[in-house]
N, C-alpha and C positions, 0 to 999 in steps of 0.2 A: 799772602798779600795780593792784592788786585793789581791787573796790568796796568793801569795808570800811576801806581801807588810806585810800583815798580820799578816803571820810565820814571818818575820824578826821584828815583835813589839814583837812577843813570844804571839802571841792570841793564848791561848786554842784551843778555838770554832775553827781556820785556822785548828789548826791538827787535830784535831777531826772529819772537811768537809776530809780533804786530806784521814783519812781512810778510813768514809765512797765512799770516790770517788775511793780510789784505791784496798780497803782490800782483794776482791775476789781473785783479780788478783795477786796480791803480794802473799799469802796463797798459791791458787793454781799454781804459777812458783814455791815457796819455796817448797810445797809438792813432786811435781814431782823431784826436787832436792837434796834433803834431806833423801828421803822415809820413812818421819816420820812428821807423823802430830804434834804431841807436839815440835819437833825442829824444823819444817816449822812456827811453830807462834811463836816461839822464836826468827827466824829469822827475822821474820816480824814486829817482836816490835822491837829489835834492831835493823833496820832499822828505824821506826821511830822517833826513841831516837836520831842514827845518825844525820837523818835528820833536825828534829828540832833544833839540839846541832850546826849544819853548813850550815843550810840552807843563810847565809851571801856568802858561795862560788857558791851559783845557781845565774848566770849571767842572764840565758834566761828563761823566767814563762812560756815558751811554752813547755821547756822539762824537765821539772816536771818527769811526769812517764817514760821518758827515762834516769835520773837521781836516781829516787826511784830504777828502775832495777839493776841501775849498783850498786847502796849502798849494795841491796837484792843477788845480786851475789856473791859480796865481803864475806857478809853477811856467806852465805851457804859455799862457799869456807873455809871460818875461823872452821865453827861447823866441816866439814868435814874432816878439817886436826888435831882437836881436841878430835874426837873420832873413836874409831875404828867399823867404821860403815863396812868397807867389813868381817870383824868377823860375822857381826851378818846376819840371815836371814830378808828376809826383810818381813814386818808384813804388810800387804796391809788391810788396812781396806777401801772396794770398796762402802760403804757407801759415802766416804770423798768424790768420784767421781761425787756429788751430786753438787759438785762447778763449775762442766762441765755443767749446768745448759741447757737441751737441750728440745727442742720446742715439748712438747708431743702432742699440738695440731692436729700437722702433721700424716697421718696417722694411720691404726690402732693398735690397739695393740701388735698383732703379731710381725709389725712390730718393735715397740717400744723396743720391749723385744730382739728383733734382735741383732737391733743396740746396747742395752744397753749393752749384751753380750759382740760383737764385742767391745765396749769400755774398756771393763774390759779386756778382752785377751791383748788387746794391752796396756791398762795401766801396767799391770803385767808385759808384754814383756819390755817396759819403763824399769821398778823398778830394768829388772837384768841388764842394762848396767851396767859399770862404771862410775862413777859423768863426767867425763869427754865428754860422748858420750851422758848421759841426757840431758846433758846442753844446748849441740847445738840441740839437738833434741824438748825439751821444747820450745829455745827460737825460732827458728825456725818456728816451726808449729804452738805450743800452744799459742805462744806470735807473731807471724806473723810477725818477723825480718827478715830483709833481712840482707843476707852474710857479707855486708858493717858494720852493724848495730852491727853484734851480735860480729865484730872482735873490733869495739870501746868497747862493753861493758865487755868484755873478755879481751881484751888489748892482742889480739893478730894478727897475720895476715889473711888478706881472704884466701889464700891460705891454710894454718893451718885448718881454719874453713871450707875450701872445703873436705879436706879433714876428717877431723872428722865427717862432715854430712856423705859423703860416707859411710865412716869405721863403723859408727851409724844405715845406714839403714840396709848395708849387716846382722852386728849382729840382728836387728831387723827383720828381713827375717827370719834368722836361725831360732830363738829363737821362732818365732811365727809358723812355717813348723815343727818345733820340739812338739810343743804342738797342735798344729791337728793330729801328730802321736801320740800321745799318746793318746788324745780323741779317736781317729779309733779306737784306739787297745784297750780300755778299754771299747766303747760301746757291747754289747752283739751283736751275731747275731740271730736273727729271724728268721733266714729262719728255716723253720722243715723238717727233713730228715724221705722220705717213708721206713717202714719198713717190 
């Protein structure tokens, strides 16, 4: 019998496959949304709770995880008008970045250490948007939507979503040009002056 056929008997075991098949994914879109891992897996279980409770209105078993997103959006959208999350600083634990799961295989170390940098500056740059400019930036990149995609799951227009990608990168630019000044300016200089 098919996973959907499945969830609509109410099998356990369906949702249980459906986490293991999607939990990475859901966790890390809700994390970068949220900026809080303990409300990012809140949002991810109420999302499956959702899901389970209405999987009778999923028509097509092919869009599953285009489905889970938009429950998972809704999701974070609710926590975030619920708390007052721009009050608080945001707490980045760059451990949780461990769900970017990247291929250390590939080159050496140096490298590795590079890159893993470079992901945390820009996770961080991420964290200061606004929910608003996460969102399309998350679904976008991290979730590989296209414009069309992310205005169905948004429930809003491409244009709208053209433009927040824009208004997303400029900030993202600043934010990250702003933290190589200040690295400059806090590393030491080396040079020794003859006396």
């Amino acid at each position: 019998m098919h996973l959907i056929a499945r969830l609509k008997q109410r099998e356990e075991d369906a949702l249980t496959e459906v986490m293991n098949t999607y939990g990475n994914y859901l966790l890390r879109t809700a994390f970068l949304l949220v900026k809080d891992h303990q409300m990012a897996e809140e949002a991810v279980q109420d999302t499956y709770i959702t899901a389970f409770e209405k999987i009778h209105q999923l028509e097509d078993a092919a869009k599953l995880k285009s489905w889970l997103t938009t429950i998972l959006i809704n999701r974070c959208r609710s926590h975030m008008r619920k708390s007052s999350w721009k009050n608080l600083l945001p707490a980045i634990d760059f451990d949780l970045f461990q769900v970017f799961k990247e291929d250390t295989s590939a080159g050496n170390p140096e490298d590795f250490l590079l890159h893993w940098e470079g992901n945390q500056q820009l996770s961080y740059a991420i964290q200061q948007l606004d929910y608003k400019y996460r969102e399309v930036i998350t679904l976008f990149y991290y979730n590989e939507m296209k414009i069309t995609e992310i205005a169905l799951h948004t429930n809003a227009n491409e244009n709208t979503v053209k433009s927040k990608l824009k208004r997303a990168r400029l900030l993202l630019k600043d934010i990250l040009l702003k933290g190589e000044e200040s690295h400059e300016a806090s590393t030491p200089n080396h040079k020794t002056t003859a006396r």
